[in-house]
Structures are given as C-alpha cells and as structure tokens.
PyMOL commands that place a pseudoatom at each C-alpha (Angstrom):
pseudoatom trace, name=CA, resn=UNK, resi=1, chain=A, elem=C, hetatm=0, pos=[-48.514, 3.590, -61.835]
pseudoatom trace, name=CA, resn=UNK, resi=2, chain=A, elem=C, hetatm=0, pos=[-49.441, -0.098, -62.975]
pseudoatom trace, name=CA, resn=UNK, resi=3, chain=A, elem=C, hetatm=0, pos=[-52.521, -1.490, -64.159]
pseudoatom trace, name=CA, resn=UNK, resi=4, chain=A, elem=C, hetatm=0, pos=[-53.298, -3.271, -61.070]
pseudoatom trace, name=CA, resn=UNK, resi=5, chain=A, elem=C, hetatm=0, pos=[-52.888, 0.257, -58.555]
pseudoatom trace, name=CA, resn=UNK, resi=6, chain=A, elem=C, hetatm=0, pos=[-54.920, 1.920, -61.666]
pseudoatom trace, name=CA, resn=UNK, resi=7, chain=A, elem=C, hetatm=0, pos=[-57.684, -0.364, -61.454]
pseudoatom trace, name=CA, resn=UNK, resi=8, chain=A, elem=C, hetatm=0, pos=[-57.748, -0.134, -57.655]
pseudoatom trace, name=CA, resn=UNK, resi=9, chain=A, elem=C, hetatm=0, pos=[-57.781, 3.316, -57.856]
pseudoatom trace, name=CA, resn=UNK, resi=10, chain=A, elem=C, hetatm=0, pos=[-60.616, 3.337, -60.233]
pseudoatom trace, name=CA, resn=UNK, resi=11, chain=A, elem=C, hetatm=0, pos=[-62.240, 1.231, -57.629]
pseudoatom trace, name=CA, resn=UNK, resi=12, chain=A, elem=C, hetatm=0, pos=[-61.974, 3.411, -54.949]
pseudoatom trace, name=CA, resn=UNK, resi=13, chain=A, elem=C, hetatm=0, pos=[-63.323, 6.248, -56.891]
pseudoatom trace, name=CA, resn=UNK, resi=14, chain=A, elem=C, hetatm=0, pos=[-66.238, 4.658, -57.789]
pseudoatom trace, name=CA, resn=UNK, resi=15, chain=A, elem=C, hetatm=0, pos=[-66.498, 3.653, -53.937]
pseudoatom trace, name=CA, resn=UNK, resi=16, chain=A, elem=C, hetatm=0, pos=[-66.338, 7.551, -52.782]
pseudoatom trace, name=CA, resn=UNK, resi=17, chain=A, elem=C, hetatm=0, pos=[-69.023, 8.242, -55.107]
pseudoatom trace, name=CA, resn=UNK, resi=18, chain=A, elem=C, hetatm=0, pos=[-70.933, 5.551, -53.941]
pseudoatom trace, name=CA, resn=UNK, resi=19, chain=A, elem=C, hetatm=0, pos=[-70.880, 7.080, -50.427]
pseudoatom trace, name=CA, resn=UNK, resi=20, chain=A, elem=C, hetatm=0, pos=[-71.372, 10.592, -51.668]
pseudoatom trace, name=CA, resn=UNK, resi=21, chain=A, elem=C, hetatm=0, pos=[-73.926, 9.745, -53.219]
pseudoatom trace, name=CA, resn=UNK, resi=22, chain=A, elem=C, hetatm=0, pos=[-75.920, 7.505, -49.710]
pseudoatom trace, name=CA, resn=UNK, resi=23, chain=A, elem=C, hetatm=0, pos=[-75.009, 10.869, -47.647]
pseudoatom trace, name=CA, resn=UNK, resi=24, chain=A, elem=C, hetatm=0, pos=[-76.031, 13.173, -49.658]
pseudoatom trace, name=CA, resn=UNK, resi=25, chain=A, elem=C, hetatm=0, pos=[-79.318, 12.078, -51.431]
pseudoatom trace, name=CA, resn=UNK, resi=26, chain=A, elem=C, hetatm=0, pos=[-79.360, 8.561, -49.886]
pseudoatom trace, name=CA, resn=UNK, resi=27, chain=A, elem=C, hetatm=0, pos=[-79.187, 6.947, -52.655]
pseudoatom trace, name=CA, resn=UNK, resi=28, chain=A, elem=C, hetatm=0, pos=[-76.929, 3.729, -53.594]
pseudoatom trace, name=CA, resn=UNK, resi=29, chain=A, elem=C, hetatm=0, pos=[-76.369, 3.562, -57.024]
pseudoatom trace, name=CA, resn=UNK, resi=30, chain=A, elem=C, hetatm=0, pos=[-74.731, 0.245, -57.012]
pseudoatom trace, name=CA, resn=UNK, resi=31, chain=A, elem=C, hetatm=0, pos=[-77.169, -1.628, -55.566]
pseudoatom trace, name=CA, resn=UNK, resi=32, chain=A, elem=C, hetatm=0, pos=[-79.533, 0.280, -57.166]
pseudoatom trace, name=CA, resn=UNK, resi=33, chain=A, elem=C, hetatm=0, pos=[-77.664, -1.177, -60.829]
pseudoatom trace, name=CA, resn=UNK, resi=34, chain=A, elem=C, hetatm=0, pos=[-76.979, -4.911, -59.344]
pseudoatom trace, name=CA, resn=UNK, resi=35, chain=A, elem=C, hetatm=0, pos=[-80.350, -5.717, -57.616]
pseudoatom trace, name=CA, resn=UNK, resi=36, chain=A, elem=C, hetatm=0, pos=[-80.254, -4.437, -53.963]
pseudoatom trace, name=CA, resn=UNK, resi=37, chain=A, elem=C, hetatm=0, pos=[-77.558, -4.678, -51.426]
pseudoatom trace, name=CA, resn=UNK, resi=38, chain=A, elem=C, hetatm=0, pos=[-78.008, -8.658, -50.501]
pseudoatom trace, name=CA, resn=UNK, resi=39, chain=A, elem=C, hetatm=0, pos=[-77.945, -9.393, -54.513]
pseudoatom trace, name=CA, resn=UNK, resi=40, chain=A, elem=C, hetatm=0, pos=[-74.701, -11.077, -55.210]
pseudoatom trace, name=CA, resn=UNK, resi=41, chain=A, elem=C, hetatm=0, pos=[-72.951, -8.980, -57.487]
pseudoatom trace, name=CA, resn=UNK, resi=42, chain=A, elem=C, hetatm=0, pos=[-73.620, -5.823, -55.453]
pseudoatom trace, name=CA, resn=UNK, resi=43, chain=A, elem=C, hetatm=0, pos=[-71.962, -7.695, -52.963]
pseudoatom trace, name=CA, resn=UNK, resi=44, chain=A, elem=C, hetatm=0, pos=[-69.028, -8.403, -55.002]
pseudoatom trace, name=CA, resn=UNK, resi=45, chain=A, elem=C, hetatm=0, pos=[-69.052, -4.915, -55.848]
pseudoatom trace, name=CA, resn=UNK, resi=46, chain=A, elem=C, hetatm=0, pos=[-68.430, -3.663, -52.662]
pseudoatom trace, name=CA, resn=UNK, resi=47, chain=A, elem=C, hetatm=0, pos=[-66.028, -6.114, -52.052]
pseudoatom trace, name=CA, resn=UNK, resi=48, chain=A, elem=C, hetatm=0, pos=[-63.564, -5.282, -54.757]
pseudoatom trace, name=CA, resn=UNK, resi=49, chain=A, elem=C, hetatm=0, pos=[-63.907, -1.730, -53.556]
pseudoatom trace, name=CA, resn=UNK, resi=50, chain=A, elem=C, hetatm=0, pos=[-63.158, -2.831, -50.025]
pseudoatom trace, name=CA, resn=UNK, resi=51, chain=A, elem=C, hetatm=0, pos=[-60.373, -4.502, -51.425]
pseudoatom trace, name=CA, resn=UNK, resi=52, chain=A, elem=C, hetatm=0, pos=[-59.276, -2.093, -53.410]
pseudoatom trace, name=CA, resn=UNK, resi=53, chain=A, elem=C, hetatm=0, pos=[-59.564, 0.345, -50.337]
pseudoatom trace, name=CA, resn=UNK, resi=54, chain=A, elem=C, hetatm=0, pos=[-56.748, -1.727, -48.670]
pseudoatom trace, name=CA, resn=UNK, resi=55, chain=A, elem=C, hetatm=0, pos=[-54.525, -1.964, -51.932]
pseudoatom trace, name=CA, resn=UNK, resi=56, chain=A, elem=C, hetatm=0, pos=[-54.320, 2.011, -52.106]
pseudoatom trace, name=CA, resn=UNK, resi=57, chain=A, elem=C, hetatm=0, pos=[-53.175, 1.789, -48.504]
pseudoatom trace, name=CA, resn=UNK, resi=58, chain=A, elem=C, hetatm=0, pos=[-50.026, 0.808, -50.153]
pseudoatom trace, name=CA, resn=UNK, resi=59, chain=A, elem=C, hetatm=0, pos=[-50.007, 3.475, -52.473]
pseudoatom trace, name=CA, resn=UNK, resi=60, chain=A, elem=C, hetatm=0, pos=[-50.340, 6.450, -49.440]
pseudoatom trace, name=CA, resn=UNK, resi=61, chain=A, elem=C, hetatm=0, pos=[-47.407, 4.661, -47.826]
pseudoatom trace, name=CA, resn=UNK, resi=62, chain=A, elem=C, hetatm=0, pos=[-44.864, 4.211, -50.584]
pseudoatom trace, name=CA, resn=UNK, resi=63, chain=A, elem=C, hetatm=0, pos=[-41.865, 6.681, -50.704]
pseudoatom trace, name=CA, resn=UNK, resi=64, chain=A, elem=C, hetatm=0, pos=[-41.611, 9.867, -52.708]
pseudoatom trace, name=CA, resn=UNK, resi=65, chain=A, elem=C, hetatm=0, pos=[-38.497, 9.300, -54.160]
pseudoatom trace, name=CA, resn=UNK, resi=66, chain=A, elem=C, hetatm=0, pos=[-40.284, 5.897, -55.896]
pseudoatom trace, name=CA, resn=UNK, resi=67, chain=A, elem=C, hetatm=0, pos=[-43.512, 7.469, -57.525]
pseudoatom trace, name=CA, resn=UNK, resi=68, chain=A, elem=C, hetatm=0, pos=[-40.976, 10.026, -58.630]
pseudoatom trace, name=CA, resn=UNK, resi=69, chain=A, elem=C, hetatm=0, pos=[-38.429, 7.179, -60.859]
pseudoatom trace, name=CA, resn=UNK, resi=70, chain=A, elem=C, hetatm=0, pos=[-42.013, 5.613, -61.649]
pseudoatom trace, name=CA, resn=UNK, resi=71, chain=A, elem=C, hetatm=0, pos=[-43.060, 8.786, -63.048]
pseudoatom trace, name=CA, resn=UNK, resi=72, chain=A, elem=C, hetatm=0, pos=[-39.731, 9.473, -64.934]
pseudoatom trace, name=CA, resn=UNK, resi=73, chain=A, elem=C, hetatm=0, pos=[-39.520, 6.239, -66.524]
pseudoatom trace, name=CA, resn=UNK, resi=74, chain=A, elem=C, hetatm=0, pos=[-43.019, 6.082, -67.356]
pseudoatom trace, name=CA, resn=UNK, resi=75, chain=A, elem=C, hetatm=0, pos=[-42.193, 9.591, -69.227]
pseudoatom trace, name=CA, resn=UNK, resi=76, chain=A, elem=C, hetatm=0, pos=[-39.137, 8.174, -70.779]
pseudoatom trace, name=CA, resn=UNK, resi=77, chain=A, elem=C, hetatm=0, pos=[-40.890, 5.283, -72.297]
pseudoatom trace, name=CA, resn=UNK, resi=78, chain=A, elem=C, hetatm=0, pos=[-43.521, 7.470, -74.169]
for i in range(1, 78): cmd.bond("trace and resi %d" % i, "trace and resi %d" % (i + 1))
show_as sticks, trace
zoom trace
C-alpha cells in the first residue's frame, strides 16, 4: 500500500467515525473542531474525505493477485 491509498484510507476512517459519531450521539466532531459545518475548513474536511471515499473505490476493485505481490515486495524490502 502507498502513501497516497494510506492517507486516503486514513481519511475514510476518520469519515466513518465522523458518521458514527452524528448517528449515534448526534454529534459532529469535525465541525465541532473547524467552526460549524458552513466554516471553510470543515468544508474542506469533508471534501477530502469525500474524495478519499472515491479513491478507496479503487482499492475494493483491484485484483487479489496485486495486493498479494504488493504485500510480498513490501515484505521483501524490510
């Protein structure tokens, strides 16, 4: 895995707890930290996780057989 799907996975976690945390206790913790939802870097924010979202698209998509060498050479070059 390379920095950029590692960073877009980050992204997305921090997304899903985002979400867990408006369903369960309604409460959104990053526009709670940037200044409300209209405030521009909340907005950003949820943008790069949007973003993100789509990148790790790629990731669900891409064949076995390649995360597999990825893994192995990853291994190799520890």
């Amino acid at each position: 895995m390379n920095g950029l799907q590692r960073t877009a996975l980050a992204l997305v976690i921090i997304g899903a707890i985002n979400w867990g945390l408006v369903g369960f206790f309604q409460f959104d913790l990053v526009a709670a930290i940037f200044g409300g939802q209209d405030a521009a870097l909340a907005r950003i924010v949820y943008g790069l996780v949007g973003l993100s979202g789509l990148y790790c698209l790629t990731l669900l998509f891409k064949p076995s057989h390649e995360v597999e060498r990825e893994d192995r050479v990853e291994t190799n070059r520890v």
